[in-house]
C-alpha positions as CSV (number, residue, x, y, z in Angstrom):
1,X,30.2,-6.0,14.9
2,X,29.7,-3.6,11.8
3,X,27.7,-0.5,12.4
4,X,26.1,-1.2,9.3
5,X,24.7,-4.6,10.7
6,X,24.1,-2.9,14.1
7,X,21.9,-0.7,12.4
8,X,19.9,-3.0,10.6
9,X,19.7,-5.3,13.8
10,X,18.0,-2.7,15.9
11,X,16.0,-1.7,13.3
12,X,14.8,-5.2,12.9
13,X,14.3,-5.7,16.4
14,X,12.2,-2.1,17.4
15,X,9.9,-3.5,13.9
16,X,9.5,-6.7,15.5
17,X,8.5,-5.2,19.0
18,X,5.7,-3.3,16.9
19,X,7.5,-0.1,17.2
20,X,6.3,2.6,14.5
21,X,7.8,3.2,11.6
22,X,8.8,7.1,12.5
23,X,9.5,5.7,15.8
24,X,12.2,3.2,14.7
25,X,13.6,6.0,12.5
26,X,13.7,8.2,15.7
27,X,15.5,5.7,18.3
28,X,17.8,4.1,15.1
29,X,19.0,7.8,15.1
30,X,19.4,8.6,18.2
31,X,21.7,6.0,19.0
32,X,23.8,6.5,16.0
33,X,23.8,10.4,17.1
34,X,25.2,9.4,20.2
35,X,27.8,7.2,18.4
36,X,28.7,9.5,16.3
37,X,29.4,12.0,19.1
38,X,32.7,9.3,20.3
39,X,33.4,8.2,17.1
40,X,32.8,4.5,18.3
41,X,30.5,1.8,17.3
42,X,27.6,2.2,20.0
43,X,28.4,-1.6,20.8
44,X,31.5,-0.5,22.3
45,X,30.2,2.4,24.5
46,X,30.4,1.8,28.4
47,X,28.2,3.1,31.0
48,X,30.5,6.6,31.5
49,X,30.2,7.6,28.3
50,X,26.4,7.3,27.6
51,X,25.7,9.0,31.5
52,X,28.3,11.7,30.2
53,X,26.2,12.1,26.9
54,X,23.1,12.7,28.1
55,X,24.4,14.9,30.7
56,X,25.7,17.0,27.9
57,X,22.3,17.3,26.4
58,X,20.6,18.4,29.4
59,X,23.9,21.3,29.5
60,X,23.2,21.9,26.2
61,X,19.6,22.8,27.1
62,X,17.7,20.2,24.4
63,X,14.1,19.6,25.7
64,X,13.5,16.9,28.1
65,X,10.9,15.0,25.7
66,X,14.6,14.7,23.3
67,X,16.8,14.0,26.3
68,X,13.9,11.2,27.3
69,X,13.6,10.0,23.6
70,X,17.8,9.6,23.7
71,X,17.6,7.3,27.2
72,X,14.7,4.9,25.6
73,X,16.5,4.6,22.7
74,X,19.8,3.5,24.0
75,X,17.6,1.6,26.6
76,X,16.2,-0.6,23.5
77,X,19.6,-0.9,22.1
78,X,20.7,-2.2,24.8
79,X,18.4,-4.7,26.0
80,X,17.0,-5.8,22.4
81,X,19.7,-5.7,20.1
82,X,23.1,-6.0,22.5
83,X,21.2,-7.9,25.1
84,X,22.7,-6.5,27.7
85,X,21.3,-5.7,31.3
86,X,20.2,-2.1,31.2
87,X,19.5,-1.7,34.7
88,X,22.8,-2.2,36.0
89,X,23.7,1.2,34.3
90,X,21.3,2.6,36.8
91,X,20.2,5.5,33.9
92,X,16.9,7.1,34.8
93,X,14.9,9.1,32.2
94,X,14.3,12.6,33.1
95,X,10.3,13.7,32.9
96,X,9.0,15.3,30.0
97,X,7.1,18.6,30.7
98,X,3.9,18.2,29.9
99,X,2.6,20.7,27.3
100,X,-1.7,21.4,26.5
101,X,-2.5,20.3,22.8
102,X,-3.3,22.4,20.3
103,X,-6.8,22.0,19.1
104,X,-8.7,23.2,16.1
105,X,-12.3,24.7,15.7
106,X,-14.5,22.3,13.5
107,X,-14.8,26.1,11.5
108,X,-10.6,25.3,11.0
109,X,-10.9,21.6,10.7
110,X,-13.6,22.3,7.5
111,X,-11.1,25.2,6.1
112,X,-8.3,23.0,6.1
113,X,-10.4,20.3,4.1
114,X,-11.3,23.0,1.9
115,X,-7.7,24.1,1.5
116,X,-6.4,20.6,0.6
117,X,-7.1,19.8,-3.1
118,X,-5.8,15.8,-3.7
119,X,-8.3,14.4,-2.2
120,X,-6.1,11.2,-1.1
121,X,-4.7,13.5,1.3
122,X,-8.1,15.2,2.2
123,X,-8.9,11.5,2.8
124,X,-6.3,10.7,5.3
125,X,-7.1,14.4,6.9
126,X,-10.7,13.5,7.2
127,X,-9.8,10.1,9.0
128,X,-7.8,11.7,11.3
129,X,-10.2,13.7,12.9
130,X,-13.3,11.8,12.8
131,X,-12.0,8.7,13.8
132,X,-9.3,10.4,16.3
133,X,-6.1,8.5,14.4
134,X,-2.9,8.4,14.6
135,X,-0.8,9.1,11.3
136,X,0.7,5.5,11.4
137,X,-2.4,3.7,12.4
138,X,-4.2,5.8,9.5
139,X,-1.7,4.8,6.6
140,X,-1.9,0.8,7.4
141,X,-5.6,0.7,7.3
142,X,-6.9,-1.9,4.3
143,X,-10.2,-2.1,2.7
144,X,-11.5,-4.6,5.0
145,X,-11.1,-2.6,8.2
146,X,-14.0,-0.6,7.1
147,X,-17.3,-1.6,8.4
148,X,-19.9,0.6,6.6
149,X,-23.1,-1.5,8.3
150,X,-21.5,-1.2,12.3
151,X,-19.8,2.5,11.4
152,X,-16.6,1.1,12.6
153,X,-13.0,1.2,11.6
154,X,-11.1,-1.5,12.7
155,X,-7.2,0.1,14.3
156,X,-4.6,-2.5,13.9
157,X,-1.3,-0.9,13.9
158,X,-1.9,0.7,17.1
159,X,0.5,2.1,19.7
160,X,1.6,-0.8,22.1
161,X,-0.3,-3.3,19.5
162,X,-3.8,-3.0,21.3
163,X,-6.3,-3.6,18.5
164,X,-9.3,-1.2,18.6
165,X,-12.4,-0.1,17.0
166,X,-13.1,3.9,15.9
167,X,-16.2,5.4,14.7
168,X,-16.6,5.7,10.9
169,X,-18.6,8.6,10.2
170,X,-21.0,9.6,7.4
171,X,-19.0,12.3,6.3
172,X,-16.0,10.2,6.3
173,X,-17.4,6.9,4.7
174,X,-18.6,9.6,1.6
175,X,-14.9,11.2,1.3
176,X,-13.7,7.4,1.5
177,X,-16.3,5.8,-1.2
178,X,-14.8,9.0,-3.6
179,X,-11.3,8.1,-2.8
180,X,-11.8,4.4,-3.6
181,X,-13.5,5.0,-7.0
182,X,-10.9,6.9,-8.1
183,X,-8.0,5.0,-6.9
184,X,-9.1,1.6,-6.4
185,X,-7.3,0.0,-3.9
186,X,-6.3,-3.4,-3.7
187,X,-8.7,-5.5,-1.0
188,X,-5.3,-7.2,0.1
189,X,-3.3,-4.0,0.0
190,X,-2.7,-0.2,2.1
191,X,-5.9,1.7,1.4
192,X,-3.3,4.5,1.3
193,X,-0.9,2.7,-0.9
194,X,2.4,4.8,-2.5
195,X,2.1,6.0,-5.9
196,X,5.6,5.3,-6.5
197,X,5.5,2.2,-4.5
198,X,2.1,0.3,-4.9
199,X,3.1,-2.4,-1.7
200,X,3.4,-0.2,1.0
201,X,1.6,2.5,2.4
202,X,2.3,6.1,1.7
203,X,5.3,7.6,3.6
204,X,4.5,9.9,7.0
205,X,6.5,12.5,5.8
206,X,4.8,13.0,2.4
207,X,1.5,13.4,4.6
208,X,3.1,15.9,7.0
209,X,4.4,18.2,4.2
210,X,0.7,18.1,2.3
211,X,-0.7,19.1,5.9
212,X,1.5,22.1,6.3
213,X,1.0,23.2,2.6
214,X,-3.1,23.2,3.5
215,X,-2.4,24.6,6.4
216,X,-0.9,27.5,4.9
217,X,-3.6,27.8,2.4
218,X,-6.4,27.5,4.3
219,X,-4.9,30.8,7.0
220,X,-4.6,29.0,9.8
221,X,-2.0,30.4,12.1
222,X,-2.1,27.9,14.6
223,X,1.3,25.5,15.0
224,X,-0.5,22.4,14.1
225,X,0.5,19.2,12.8
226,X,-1.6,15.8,11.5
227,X,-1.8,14.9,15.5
228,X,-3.7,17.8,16.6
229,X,-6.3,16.6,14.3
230,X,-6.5,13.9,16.9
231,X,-6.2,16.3,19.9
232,X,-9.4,17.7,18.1
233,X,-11.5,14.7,17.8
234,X,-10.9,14.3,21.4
235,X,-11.7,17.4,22.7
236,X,-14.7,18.2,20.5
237,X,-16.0,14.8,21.6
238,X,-15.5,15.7,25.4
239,X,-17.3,19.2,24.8
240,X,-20.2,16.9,23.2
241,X,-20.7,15.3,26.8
242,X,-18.9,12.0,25.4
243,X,-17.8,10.3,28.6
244,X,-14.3,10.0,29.3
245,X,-14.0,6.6,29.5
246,X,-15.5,6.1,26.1
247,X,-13.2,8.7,24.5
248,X,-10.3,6.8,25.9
249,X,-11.4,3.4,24.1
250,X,-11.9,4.9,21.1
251,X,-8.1,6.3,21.5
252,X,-6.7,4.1,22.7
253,X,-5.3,4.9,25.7
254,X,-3.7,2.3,28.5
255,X,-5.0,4.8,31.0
256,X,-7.7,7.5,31.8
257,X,-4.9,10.3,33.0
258,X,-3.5,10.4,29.2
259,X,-7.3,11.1,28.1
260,X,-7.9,13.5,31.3
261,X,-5.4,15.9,29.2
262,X,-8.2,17.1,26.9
263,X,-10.3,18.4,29.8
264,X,-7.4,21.0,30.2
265,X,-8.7,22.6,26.5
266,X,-12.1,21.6,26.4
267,X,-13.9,25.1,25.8
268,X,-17.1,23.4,27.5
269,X,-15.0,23.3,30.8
270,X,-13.3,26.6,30.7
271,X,-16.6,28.5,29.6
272,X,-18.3,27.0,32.2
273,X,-16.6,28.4,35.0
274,X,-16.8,32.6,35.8
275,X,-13.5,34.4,36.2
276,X,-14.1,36.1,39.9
277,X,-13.4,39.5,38.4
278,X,-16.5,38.7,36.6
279,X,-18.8,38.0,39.4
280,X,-20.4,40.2,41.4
């Protein structure tokens, strides 16, 4: 089969299996990466090749999140698009380390606001952190998943296509009511539609280069990217006495130990306990 058409297959099929857009860019990359590498079509790779791949990766050092990203891709590829049985390859994704998320001070949060002068993008920043979004869930909001009577936003492009509710603050619904007067967006359309591209919703990457540019003005030396706006919702809500359990609905987690995380940077929890070269 053409790469070409092998390409557009998978890419098809991650869309279909309610994969994110970034994401499907990711895997559809990885695997042509690896094809690339053998100067084959990836249809015509066997079992040696891809073990002696990703062995080369680890050799090569590349972190194990990457290595991990590489074996789910080729997993997907495999079983979606090429319909093939994966687990006769007998290929086991290594772990990923697990790293602490970065977090920002609501005094950060408010100067990065500040810092960002179109206010669609001091929009979506605003979202992120008082509803705790994701970028993709964010950018495929409408008009009518805002609920201004309940205080509710209404998530349906969510990881693994849970549908959810998330709060919709004051703060937030005021920044919103000035974004639609001066942009008036469709009640059938993206809230966040493209300027050059009215029918779809603004790109991910044009958000993560206006981020990094207020970033930058607003000082903060932190490495920090739209996500830790998330991490931040999260963890201020936990330092607010928000119970766990209600902080992992409002993420959206499939379970409690992906939430439990933000107890690991909660200032609450840390300031709470006395070093014992402290005590006396």
């Amino acid at each position: 089969m053409a790469i070409s058409k092998l390409r557009e297959d998978f890419t098809d099929d991650l869309t279909v299996a309610g994969y994110a857009e970034k994401t499907v860019s990711n895997y559809v990359a990885c695997v042509r990466r690896m094809a690339e590498h053998y100067w084959q079509s990836p249809d015509t790779l066997n079992e040696r090749q891809i073990k002696k791949y990703i062995i080369e990766l680890i050799d090569s050092e590349l972190s194990a999140s990457y290595i991990k990203q590489v074996c789910r891709s080729t997993e997907l590829f495999w079983i979606l698009t090429l319909k093939r049985d994966w687990k006769a390859l007998g290929i086991i994704r290594p772990k990923a380390l697990k790293t602490l998320p970065v977090v920002l001070s609501k005094q950060e949060i408010q100067k990065l606001l500040d810092a960002t002068p179109n206010l669609k993008y001091r929009a979506i920043f605003a979202l992120l952190y008082s509803a705790g979004l994701r970028l993709n869930e964010t950018l495929h909001l409408k008009l009518a998943d805002f609920d201004k009577e309940r205080k509710t936003i209404r998530v349906n492009f969510a990881k693994f296509g849970i549908q959810r509710y998330s709060l919709f603050s004051d703060n937030a619904r005021d920044i919103m009511k000035e974004y639609y007067i001066k942009y008036h967006p469709s009640a059938t359309g993206w809230f966040f539609f493209s300027g050059q591209y009215p029918d779809m919703p603004l790109n991910c990457r044009s958000v993560q280069t206006e981020f990094q540019k207020s970033v930058q003005r607003a000082g903060i030396q932190k490495n920090v990217r739209p996500h830790t706006l998330r991490h931040s919702f999260a963890t201020h809500l936990l330092e607010a006495d928000v119970n766990l359990r209600v902080i992992q609905v409002l993420l959206g987690h499939k379970h409690v130990s992906s939430t439990a995380i933000y107890t690991h940077v909660s200032n609450t929890t840390l300031t709470s306990v006395k070093s014992p070269f402290d005590v006396k």
